[in-house]
BATOR-201839 format. One line per 3 residues: number of its first residue (from 0); for each residue x, z, y of C-alpha. Coordinates in steps of 0.02 Angstrom, whole numbers, plus 32768, in hexadecimal, padded with zeros to 4 digits. Example, Ala and Ser with C-alpha at 12.3 -4.5 7.8 and 13.67 -1.06 7.14 Angstrom:
2
0) 8267 8186 7F1F  82AC 8165 7FCB
END
This chain:
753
0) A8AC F4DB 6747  A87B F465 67D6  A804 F3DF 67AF
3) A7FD F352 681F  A7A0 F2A3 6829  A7F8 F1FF 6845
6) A83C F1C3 68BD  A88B F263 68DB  A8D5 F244 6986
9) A8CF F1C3 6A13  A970 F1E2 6A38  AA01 F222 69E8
12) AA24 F294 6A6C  A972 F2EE 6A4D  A99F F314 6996
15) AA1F F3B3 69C8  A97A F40B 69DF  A951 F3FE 691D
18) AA06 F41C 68FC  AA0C F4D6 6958  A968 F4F2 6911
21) A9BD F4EB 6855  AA5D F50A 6877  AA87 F55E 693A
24) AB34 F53B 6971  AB55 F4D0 68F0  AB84 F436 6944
27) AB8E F481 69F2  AB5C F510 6A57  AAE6 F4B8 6AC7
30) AA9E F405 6AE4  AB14 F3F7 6B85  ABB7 F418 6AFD
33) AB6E F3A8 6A6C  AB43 F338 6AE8  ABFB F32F 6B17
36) AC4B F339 6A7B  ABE5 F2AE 6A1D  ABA5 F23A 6AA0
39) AC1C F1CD 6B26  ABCA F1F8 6BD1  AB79 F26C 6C29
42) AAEB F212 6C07  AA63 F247 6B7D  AA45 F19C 6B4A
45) AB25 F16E 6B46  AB63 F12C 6AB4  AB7B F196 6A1A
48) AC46 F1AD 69F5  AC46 F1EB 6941  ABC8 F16E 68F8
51) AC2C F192 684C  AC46 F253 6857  ABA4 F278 6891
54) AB34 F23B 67F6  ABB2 F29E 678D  ABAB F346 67D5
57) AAD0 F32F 67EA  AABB F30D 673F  AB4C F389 66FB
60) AB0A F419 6754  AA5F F3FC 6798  A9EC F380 6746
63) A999 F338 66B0  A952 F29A 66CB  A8DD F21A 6670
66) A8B7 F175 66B1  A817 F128 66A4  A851 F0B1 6632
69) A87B F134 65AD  A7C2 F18B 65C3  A75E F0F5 65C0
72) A7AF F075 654A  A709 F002 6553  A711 EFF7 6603
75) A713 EF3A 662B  A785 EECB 66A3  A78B EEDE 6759
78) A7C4 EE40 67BB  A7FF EE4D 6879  A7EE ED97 68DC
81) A812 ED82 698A  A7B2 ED15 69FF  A7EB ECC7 6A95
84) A765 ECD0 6B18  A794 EC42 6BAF  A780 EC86 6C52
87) A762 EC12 6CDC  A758 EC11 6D97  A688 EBDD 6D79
90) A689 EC86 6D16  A6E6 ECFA 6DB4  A661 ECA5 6E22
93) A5B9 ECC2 6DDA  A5FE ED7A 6DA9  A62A ED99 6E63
96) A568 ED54 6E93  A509 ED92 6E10  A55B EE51 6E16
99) A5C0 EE46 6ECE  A586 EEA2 6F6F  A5A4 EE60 702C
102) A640 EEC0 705F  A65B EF31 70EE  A6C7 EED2 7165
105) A769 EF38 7197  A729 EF88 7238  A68F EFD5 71F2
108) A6DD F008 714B  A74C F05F 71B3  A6BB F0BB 721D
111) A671 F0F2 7185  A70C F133 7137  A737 F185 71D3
114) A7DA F130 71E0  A840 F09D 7249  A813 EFF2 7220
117) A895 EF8A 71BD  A8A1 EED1 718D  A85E EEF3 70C7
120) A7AD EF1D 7081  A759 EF24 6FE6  A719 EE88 6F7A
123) A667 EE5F 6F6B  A675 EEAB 6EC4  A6C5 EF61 6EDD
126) A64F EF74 6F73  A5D3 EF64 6ED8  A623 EFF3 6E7E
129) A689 EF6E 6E09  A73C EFCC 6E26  A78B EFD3 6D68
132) A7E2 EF29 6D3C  A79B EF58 6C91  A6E3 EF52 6CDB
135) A6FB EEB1 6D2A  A752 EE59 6C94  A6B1 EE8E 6C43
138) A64B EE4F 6CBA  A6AB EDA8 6CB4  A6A3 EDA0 6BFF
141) A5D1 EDB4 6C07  A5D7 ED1F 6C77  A641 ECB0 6BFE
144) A5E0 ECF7 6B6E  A521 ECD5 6BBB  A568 EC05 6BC3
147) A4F1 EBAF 6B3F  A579 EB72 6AE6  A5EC EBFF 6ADA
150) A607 EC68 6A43  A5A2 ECD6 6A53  A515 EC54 6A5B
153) A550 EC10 69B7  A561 ECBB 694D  A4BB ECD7 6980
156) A45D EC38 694F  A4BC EC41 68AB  A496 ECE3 6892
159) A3D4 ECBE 68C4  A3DF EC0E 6849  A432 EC99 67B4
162) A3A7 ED08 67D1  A301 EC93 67BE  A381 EC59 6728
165) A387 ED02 66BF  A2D1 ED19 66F5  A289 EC7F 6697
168) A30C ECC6 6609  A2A9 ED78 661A  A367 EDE1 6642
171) A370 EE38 66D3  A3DD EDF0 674F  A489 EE13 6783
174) A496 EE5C 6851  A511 EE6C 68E1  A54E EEFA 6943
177) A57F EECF 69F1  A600 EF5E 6A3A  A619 EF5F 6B04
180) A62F EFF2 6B71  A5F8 EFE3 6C39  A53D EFD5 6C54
183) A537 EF42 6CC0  A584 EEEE 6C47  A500 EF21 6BC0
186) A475 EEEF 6C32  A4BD EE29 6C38  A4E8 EE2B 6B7A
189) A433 EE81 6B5B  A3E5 EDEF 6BB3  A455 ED5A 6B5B
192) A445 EDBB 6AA9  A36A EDC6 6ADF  A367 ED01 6B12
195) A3D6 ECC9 6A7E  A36A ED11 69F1  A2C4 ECE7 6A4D
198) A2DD EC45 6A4B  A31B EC30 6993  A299 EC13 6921
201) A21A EC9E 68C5  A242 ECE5 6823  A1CE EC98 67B5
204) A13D ED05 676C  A13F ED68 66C4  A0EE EE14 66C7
207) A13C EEAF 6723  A147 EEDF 67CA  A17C EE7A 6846
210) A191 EDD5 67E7  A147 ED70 6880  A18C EDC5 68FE
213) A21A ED63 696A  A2C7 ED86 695A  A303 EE12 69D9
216) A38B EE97 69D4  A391 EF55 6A01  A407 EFA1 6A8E
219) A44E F05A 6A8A  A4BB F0AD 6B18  A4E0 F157 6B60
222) A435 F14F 6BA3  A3D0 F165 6B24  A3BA F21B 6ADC
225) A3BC F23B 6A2A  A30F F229 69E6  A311 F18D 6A42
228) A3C4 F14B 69FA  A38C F183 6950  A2E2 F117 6952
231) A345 F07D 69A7  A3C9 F085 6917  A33A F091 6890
234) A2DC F00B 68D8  A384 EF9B 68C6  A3A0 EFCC 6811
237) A2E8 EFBD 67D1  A294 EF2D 683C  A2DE EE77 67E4
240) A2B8 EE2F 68A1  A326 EE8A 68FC  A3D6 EE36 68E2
243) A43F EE6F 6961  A47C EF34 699B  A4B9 EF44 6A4C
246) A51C EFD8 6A41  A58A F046 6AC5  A63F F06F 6A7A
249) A64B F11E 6AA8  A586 F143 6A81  A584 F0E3 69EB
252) A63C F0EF 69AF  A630 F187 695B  A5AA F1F2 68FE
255) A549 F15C 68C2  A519 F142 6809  A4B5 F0B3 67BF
258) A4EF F011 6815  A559 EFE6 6786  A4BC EFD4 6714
261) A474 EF3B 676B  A50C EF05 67F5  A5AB EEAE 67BD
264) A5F5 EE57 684C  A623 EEC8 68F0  A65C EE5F 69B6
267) A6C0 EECD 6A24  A692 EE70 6AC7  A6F0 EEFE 6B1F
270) A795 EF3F 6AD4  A788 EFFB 6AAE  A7E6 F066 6B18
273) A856 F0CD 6AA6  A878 F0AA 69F3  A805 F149 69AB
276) A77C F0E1 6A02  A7A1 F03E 69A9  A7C3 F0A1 6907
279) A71A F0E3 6908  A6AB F05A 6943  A6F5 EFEE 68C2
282) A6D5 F080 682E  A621 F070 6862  A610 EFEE 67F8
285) A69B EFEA 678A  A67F F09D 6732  A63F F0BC 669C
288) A5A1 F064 6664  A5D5 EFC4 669E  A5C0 EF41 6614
291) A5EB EE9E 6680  A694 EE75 66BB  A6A5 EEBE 676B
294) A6CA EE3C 6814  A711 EE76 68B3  A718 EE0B 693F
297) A786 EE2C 69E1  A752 EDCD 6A65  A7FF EDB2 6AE9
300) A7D3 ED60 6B77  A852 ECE1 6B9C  A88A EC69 6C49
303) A84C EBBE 6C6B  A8C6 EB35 6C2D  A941 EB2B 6CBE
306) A936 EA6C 6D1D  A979 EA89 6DB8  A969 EB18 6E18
309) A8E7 EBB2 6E00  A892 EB8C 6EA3  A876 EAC9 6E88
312) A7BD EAD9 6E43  A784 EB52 6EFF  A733 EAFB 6F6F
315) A77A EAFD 7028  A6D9 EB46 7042  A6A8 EBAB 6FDF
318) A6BF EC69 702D  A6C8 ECB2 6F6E  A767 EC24 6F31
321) A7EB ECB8 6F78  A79E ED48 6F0F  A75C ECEF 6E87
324) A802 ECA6 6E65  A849 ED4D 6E80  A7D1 ED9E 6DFA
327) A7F6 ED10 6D88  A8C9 ED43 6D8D  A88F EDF0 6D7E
330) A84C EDF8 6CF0  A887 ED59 6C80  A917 EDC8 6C26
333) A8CE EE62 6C29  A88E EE3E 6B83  A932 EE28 6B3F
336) A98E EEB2 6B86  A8FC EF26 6B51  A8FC EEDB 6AA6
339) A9AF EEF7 6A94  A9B3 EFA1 6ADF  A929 EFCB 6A49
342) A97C EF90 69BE  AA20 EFE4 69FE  A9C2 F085 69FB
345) A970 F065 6955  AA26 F04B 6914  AA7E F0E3 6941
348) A9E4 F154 6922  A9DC F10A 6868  AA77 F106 6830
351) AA8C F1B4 6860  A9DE F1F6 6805  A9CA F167 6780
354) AA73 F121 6769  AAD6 F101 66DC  AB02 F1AB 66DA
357) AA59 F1DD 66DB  AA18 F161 665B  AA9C F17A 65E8
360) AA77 F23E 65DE  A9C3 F235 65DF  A997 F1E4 652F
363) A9CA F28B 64D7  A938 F2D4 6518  A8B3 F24E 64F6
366) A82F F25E 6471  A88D F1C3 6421  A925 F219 6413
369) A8D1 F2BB 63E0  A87E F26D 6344  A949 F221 632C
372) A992 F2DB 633B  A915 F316 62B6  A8B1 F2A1 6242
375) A86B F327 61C6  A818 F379 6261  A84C F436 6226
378) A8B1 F462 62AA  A953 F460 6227  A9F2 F403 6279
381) AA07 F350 6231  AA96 F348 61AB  AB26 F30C 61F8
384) AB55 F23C 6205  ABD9 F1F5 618C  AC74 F1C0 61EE
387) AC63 F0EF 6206  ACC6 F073 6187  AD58 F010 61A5
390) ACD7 EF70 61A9  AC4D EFDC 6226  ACE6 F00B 6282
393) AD0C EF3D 629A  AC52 EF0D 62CC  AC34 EFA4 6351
396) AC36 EF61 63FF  AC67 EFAF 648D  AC27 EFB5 653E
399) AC7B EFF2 65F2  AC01 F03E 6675  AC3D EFE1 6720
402) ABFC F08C 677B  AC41 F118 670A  ACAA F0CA 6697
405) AC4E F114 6603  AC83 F0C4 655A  ABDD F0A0 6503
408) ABD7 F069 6450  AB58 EFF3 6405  AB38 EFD2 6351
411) AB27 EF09 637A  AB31 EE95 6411  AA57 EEA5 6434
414) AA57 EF49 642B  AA06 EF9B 64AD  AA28 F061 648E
417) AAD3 F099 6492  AB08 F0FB 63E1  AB86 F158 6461
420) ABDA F170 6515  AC72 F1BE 653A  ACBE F1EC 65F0
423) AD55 F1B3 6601  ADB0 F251 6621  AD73 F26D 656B
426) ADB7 F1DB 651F  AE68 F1FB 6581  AE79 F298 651B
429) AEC0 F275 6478  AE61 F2E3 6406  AE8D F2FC 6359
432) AED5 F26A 62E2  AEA2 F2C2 6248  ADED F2F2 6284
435) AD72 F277 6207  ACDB F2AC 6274  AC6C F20B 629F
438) AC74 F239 6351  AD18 F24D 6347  AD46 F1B1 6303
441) ACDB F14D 636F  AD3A F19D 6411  ADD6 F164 63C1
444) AD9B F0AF 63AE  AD41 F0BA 6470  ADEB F0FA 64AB
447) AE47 F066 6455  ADC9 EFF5 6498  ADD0 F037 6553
450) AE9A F023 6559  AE7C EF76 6527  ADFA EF58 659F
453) AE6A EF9C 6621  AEEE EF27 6605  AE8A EE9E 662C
456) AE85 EE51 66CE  AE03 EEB1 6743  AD91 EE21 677C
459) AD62 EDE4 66B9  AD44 EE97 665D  AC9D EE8A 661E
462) AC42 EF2D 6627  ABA8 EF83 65D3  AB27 EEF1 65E9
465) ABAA EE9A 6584  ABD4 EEF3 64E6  AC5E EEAB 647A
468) ACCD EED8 63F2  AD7C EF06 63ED  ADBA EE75 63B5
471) AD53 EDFF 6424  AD83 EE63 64B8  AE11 EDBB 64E5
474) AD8E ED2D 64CB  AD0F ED97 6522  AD74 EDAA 65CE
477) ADA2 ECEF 65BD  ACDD ECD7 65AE  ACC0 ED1C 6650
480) AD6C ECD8 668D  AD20 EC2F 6664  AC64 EC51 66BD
483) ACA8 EC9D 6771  AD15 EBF6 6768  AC6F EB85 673A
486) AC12 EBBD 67BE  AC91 EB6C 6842  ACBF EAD6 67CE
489) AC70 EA41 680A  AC31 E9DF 6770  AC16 E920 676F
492) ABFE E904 66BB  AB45 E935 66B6  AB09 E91C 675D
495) AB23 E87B 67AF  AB11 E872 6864  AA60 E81F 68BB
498) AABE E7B7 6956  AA27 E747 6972  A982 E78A 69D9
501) A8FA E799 697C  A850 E746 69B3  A801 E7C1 69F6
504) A8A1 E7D8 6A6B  A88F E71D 6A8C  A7FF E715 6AC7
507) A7F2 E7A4 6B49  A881 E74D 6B94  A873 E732 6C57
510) A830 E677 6C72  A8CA E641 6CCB  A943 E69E 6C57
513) A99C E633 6BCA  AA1B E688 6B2A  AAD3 E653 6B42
516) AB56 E695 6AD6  ABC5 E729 6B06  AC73 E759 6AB1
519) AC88 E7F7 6AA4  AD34 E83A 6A6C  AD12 E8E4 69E5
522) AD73 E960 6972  AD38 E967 68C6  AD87 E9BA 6838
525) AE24 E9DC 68AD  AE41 E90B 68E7  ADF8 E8B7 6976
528) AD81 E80D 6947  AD1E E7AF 69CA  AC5D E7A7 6990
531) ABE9 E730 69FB  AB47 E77A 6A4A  AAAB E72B 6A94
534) AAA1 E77A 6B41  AA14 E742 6BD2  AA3A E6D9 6C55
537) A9EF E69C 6CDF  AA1F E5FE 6D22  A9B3 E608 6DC3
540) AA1D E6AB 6E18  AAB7 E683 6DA5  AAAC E732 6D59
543) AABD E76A 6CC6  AA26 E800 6C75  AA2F E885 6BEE
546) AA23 E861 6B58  A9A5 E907 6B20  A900 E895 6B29
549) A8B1 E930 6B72  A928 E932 6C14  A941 E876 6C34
552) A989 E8BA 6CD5  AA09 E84B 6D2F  AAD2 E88B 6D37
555) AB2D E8AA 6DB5  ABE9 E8A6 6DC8  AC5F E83D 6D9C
558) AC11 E7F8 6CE9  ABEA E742 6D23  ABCB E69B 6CA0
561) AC22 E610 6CB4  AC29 E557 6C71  AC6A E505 6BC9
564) AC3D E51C 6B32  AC95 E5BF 6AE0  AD28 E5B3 6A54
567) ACDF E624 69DE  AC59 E60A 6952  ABAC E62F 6968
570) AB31 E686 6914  AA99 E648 68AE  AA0A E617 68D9
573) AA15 E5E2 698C  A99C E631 6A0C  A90A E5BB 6A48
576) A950 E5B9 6AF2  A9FD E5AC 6AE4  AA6F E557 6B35
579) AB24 E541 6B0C  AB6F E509 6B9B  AB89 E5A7 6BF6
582) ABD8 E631 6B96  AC26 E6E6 6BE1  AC8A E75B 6B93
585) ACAE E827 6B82  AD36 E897 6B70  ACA7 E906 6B03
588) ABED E914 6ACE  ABC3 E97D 6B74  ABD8 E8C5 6BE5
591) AB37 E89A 6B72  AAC5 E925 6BC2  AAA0 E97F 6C68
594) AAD0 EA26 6C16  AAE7 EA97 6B94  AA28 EAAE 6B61
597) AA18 E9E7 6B63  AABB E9ED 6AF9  AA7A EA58 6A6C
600) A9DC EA1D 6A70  AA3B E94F 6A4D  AAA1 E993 69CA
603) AA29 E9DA 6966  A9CD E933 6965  AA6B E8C7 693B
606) AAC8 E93F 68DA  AA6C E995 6838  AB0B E9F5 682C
609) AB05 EA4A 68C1  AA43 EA86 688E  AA9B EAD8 67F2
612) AB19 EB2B 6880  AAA6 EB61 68F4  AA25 EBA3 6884
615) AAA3 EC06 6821  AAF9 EC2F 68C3  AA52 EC7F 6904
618) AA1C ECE4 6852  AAAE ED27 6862  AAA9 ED72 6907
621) A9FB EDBC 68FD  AA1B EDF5 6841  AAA8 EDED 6808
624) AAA0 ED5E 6796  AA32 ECD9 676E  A9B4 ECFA 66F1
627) A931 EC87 66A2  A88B ECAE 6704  A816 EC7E 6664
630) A85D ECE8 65D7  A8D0 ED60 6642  A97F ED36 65E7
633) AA0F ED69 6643  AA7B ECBB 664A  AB26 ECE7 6678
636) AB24 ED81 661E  AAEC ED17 6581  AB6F EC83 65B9
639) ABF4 ED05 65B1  ABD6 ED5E 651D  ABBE ECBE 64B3
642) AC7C EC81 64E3  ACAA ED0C 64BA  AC81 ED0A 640C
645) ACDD ECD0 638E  AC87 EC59 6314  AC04 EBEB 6340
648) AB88 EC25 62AE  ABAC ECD3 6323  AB8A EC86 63CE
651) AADE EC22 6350  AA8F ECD6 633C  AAA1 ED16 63DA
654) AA56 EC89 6416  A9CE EC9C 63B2  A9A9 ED5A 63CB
657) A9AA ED35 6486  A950 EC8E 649B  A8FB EC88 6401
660) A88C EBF5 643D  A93B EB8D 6432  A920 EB80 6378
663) A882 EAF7 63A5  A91B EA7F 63EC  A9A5 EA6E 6375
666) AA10 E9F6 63DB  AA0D EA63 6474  AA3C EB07 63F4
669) AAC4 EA9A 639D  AB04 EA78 646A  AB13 EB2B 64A0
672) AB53 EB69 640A  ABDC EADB 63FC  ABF8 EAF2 64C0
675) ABCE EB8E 6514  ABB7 EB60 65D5  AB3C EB7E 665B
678) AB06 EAC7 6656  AACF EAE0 65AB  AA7C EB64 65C5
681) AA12 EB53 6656  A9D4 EAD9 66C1  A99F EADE 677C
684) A8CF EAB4 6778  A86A EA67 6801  A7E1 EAD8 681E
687) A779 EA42 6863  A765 E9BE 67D3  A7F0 E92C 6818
690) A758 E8A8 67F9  A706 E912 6878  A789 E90D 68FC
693) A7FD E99D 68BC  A883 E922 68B1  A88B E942 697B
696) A89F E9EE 6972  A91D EA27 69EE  A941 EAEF 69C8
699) A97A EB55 6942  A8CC EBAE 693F  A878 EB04 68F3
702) A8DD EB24 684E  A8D1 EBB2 67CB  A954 EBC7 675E
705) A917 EB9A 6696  A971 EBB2 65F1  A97A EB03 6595
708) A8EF EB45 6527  A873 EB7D 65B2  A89A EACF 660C
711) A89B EA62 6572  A7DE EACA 6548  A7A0 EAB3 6600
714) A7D7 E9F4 660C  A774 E9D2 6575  A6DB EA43 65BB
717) A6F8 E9CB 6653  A700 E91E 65E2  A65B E960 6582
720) A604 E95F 6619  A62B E8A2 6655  A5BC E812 6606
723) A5E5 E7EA 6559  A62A E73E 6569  A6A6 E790 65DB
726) A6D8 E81B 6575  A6EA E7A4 64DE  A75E E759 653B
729) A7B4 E7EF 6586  A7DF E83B 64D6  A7FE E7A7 648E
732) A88F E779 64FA  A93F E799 64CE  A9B2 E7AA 654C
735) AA4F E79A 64CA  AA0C E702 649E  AA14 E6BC 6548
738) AAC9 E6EF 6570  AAE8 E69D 64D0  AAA2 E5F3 6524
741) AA23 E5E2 64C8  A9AE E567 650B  A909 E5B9 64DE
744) A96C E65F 6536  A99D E5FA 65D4  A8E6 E5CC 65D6
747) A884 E677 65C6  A915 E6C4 663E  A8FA E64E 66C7
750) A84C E67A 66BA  A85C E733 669D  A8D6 E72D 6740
END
C-alpha cells in the first residue's frame, strides 16, 4: 500500500517512480523504456501518446483513488479569474533604474572573463544578477502593480474599507494572501502592500489587542527559520490588523495549515513554476475548514495596446529606449505561454490520476457508498435489487463518457451520481437474454442505448454531462445540432444594430473632425445589404479617421471621401456635426477602422449581437462553455438538454430544478420553455452600469454572461438603487405598449432612450 498526497506528480513522466514502486516492470522496465513507449519524444516533458490507455491500465492494476470532492462534500466553491496586468514601456524603464546595474562595456567584460572582446554585452539588468525572463517579468509586474491606481491598489483599499466595515459589525475580517517567488520582487511588493495599508484608515476601537493599531501585513520567505515563520503566520491569523500575507510559493506552498480559517482570496503575482506548485499554494486555502467561497486571482501580464510601432513612445535620447523596449517584448507573452503551458500540464496529469476513469471507480469506496452497500451496519451483504420495470426502464437516462466511453446510467436528468457504468467492451458482449439480474438488464438497455448513440452523427452526441433517455436520444442530438449552429447564426430579431455615435463618442471628437456617412456593403444571414455608418472626417487634410473613438487615428491608403450626397438611407438620429455632403464608401466594416483591435472594439459598440458572439466565443475557449457567473448554471449544456425534451411541461421542470429563481418571472419561464434558445436563456451583462459609461465598453471582458433570472434579479437590484421618481418610471414602462404605438409608450420610450 503506497499512500501518497495530492498532487501526486509534477509531471507525468515522474509518476513511473510510484508505478515500479507498486508494481516493477509493470508498464516498463525502466523510465528510459516507459518513457519511450508512453510519451512522443525523447523529452521527459513530450506529449503523452496513450492519454486513453493509460488511465485504464493505472486504475485497473495500480490505484485506488478518491478525489477531494468525494472526502469533503462541504467543501465550498473555488473560482479561478484571470487578470490582465498592462505592461508598458514606463514600467521596463523604472524596472531597469530602480533594479539595473551600469554594464561592463565589451572590452572589459572581456578582460574579466578572460576572453576576446565581441560586439554584445550584458543589459543593465543581468549585470544586476536579473538573468531568468521569469525574474524580470516579475520585476516588471511589481512596477505596474506599485502604480496608485493599479489593481493591486484597489484590492487593497477595498479590502482595508471591508475591514474597518466588519470591525464596527464586531466579525473578524476577511484577509489576502499574496503568492510571488524571487526576493527582489518581494522587497517592491513588501513596500507597496506596507504604504497601501498605512495610509488606509484605523480600525476603529472595541476591546482586544490591536484594535488601534494601523493596518499592515506580514511577509514570509525562505529566509526566515521556523520558529520565526511559525510566529509570523500566527501573528497573521490572530491580529484583526494585519490584512495582508506576503508569502514565497515554494516556502509557503506547502506544509502550511491555518490560512484558510481567516484568508479567502489568494493573488499569484508570479505564476508557479510547475503545476504541483500551483496545486498546493492554492489548497492552502481551499482545504478543509474553509467556510467562505475560495478566490484565486492570476495576475497575466499583458502588452501595451499596439498604435504604431513598439519603439514610438523612446525617446531619441534616452540610452535605456533600446533595452527597455527590448524587456517590454520579452516578457509581454510570457504570461500566456506560461499560463498555457500550466494548464496543459494540469490536463494530462488529471485526467490520468482523477479522470473519468478515476472518478467513476472511486465512489465504491467512499463512506457514502459504504453506508449504500450496507444500511443495517452488520457487515451482512445487502439483499439483492429487483430488476427495473418496463416504465423505470423508459425514464432511465443514459450518459456517454467523451474520454472512456463508459455508459453511465442515471435514475433522472439532475442526477448527479451514476446508478451504473459499463466499458464498452462490456456492453459489446452480448450476455445472456434470459438473465433477469438488475445489472443485467440495465447493460442490455446501456448497450441498446450506445448503438443508438453511435449512429448518430459524431459532432452532436451528447455525452455524460448530458444524460438523456432512450427515446429522446433524436431530439437530444438535434438540441445540440441546433446550439453549435446558434452560436454562428447571426440574429437580427432581438438585437438591433446602434449605427449612430453615442455622445460621449461625439464629443471627444477632434475639433476639426465632422461625421459623414459611410456605405458599407455586408453579409448577413447569407445576402449582402448596404448599412450606412457615421465615420470621422476631417475636412482640413481631406482624410478620413477611425471610427473606434479611442483611436481617432487618420487612414491611410486608398479610402478617400468624396462629394454628393449618398443614395442610401440614413440612420437616426443624426450626429451633431454631420454633414451630408461628403459621403465614402467600403467594400467591408474593416475600411471603418485602422485595424483589427479598433474593429472589434466598433462592433461591439454598434452591434449587441456581436457582444453575445464574442462573449460566448471567449467562455468557450477558456471553459468550455459559457456558464452563468452568479448562480454557476451551465447554459449550453441546459440549452441543449431542454430541446431535447419532449414536452414543454418536461423542458418547465428542468427549468425549474436548474434555475429555480426563474419561477419569480413567469413570462421569461413561459419564453424558454415555449422556445429553448441561447437568447432566452442568457444575456450578455455590462459589468459597468451603462448609466455609468458601460455602454462604451469595448472588450469581451466588460460582460459576464447571466441567466435571464440572475439578469432580470440584478437589473432590478440596479433600478432599486436609482431615485424613486425614476424607478417609478422605469418599471412602469412597457415596452409592448410602445411598439404597439401607443402614445403614452412613444412618450416614456423616447425618454427611457
Amino acid at each position: 500500500l503506497l499512500l501518497t498526497g495530492t498532487p501526486a506528480t509534477s509531471r507525468l513522466f515522474d509518476s513511473f517512480n510510484l508505478f515500479q514502486v507498486l508494481r516493477p516492470g509493470l508498464l516498463a522496465a525502466n523510465k528510459y523504456e516507459y518513457n519511450a513507449r508512453f510519451f512522443d519524444g525523447a523529452s521527459s516533458s513530450a506529449a503523452l501518446k496513450y492519454p486513453k490507455q493509460l488511465p485504464l491500465l493505472v486504475h485497473r492494476f495500480l490505484m485506488v483513488r478518491r478525489t477531494k470532492r468525494q472526502v469533503m462534500d462541504d467543501l465550498p466553491h473555488r473560482l479561478d479569474e484571470q487578470v490582465d496586468l498592462p505592461l508598458a514601456l514606463g514600467h521596463a524603464r523604472e524596472a531597469i533604474r530602480a533594479f539595473g546595474a551600469a554594464p561592463l562595456p565589451p572590452d572589459d567584460l572581456a578582460r574579466a572573463e578572460g576572453g576576446d572582446a565581441d560586439d554584445s554585452a550584458p543589459d543593465s539588468l543581468e549585470a544586476a544578477g536579473v538573468k531568468a525572463k521569469a525574474h524580470r517579468l516579475g520585476l516588471l509586474k511589481a512596477v505596474a502593480l506599485s502604480e496608485p491606481e493599479s489593481w493591486l491598489h484597489a484590492r487593497l483599499r477595498t479590502l482595508a474599507t471591508a475591514a474597518a466595515d466588519a470591525r464596527q459589525r464586531g466579525e473578524r475580517p476577511r484577509k489576502l494572501v499574496v503568492f510571488a517567488h524571487h526576493e527582489r520582487v518581494m522587497d517592491l511588493l513588501e513596500k507597496t502592500i506596507g504604504e497601501r495599508l498605512a495610509d488606509a484608515a484605523t480600525p476603529a476601537s472595541g476591546g482586544g489587542d490591536g484594535e488601534s493599531a494601523p493596518w499592515h501585513g506580514v511577509r514570509i520567505d525562505g529566509s526566515h527559520s521556523g520558529v520565526a515563520k511559525n510566529a509570523l503566520l500566527d501573528a497573521f491569523r490572530d491580529n484583526d490588523s494585519c490584512l495582508a500575507a506576503l508569502l514565497s510559493i515554494k516556502a509557503c506552498g506547502t506544509g502550511v495549515d491555518g490560512l484558510q480559517h481567516t484568508a479567502d482570496h489568494a493573488v499569484f503575482v508570479e505564476l508557479p513554476e510547475t503545476y504541483a506548485l500551483a496545486h498546493q499554494a492554492a489548497a492552502r486555502l481551499h482545504r478543509s475548514g474553509q467556510t467562505q467561497r475560495v478566490l484565486l486571482t492570476w495576475l497575466l501580464a499583458c502588452g501595451p495596446p499596439r498604435r504604431g510601432r513598439l519603439l514610438a513612445g523612446a525617446d531619441a535620447g534616452d540610452s535605456g529606449g533600446d533595452e527597455a523596449s527590448a524587456l517590454l517584448r520579452e516578457c509581454s507573452s510570457a504570461d500566456a505561454r506560461m499560463w498555457a503551458s500550466l494548464q496543459r500540464n494540469a490536463e494530462e496529469i488529471d485526467e490520468v490520476f482523477s479522470g473519468a476513469v478515476q472518478q467513476s471507480a472511486s465512489g465504491s469506496y467512499t463512506q457514502t457508498a459504504a453506508a449504500r452497500d450496507d444500511p443495517s451496519g452488520n457487515g451482512l451483504p445487502p439483499p439483492p435489487l429487483a430488476p427495473p420495470s418496463a416504465a423505470e426502464l423508459e425514464a432511465l437516462h443514459f450518459g456517454v463518457s467523451p474520454h472512456t466511453r463508459y455508459v453511465h446510467v442515471f435514475a433522472s436528468s439532475t442526477s448527479d451520481v451514476s446508478m451504473a457504468a459499463f466499458p464498452p467492451h462490456e456492453l459489446a458482449l452480448d450476455g445472456d437474454s434470459c438473465a433477469t439480474t438488475r445489472r443485467e438488464v440495465l447493460r442490455r438497455a446501456a448497450s441498446a442505448f450506445l448503438r443508438s448513440w453511435e449512429a448518430q452523427p459524431a459532432h452532436c452526441r451528447p455525452f455524460a454531462e448530458l444524460p438523456c433517455t432512450l427515446a429522446s436520444l433524436p431530439q437530444q442530438c438535434e438540441g445540440l445540432r441546433q446550439v453549435i449552429n446558434e452560436g454562428r447564426a447571426h440574429s437580427r430579431q432581438r438585437h438591433a444594430p446602434r449605427s449612430a455615435p453615442s455622445e460621449r463618442e461625439q464629443a471627444s471628437l477632434p475639433s476639426s473632425a465632422v461625421w459623414i456617412p459611410a456605405a458599407v456593403r455586408e453579409c448577413r444571414t447569407g445576402t449582402f445589404e448596404v448599412r450606412v455608418h457615421w465615420q470621422p472626417f476631417d475636412p482640413s487634410c481631406g482624410s478620413l479617421l477611425c471610427a473606434n473613438s479611442a483611436c481617432f487615428r487618420p487612414l491611410g491608403g486608398a479610402r478617400l471621401a468624396e462629394r454628393g450626397r449618398t443614395p442610401h438611407p440614413l440612420p437616426d438620429p443624426l450626429p451633431e456635426r454631420a454633414r451630408l455632403e461628403w459621403r465614402t464608401e467600403h467594400e467591408s466594416s474593416l475600411g471603418l477602422v485602422c485595424g483589427g483591435a479598433c474593429l472589434k472594439a466598433h462592433q461591439l459598440a454598434r452591434d449587441p449581437a456581436s457582444v453575445r458572439r464574442t462573449v460566448r466565443r471567449a467562455h468557450v475557449k477558456l471553459s468550455g462553455s459559457v456558464f452563468c457567473q452568479h448562480c454557476g448554471v451551465d447554459l449550453l449544456a441546459l440549452v441543449a438538454q431542454l430541446k431535447g425534451l419532449p414536452s414543454e411541461e418536461a423542458r418547465r421542470a428542468l427549468l425549474l430544478a436548474r434555475l429555480p429563481h426563474l419561477a419569480r418571472w413567469p413570462g421569461k419561464l413561459d419564453r424558454a420553455a415555449t422556445e429553448p434558445s441561447e437568447g432566452r436563456l442568457w444575456e450578455a451583462d455590462h459589468r459597468r452600469e451603462v448609466r455609468d459609461g458601460g455602454g462604451e465598453a469595448a472588450s469581451e471582458g466588460a460582460f459576464d454572461p447571466l441567466c435571464v433570472g440572475c439578469h432580470q434579479r440584478k437589473t432590478n437590484a440596479t433600478t432599486r438603487g436609482r431615485g424613486d421618481d425614476e424607478a417609478v418610471r422605469l418599471r412602469g414602462f412597457s415596452f409592448r405598449g410602445a411598439a404597439e404605438g401607443s402614445e403614452a409608450g412613444n412618450r416614456k420610450g423616447a425618454a427611457s432612450g
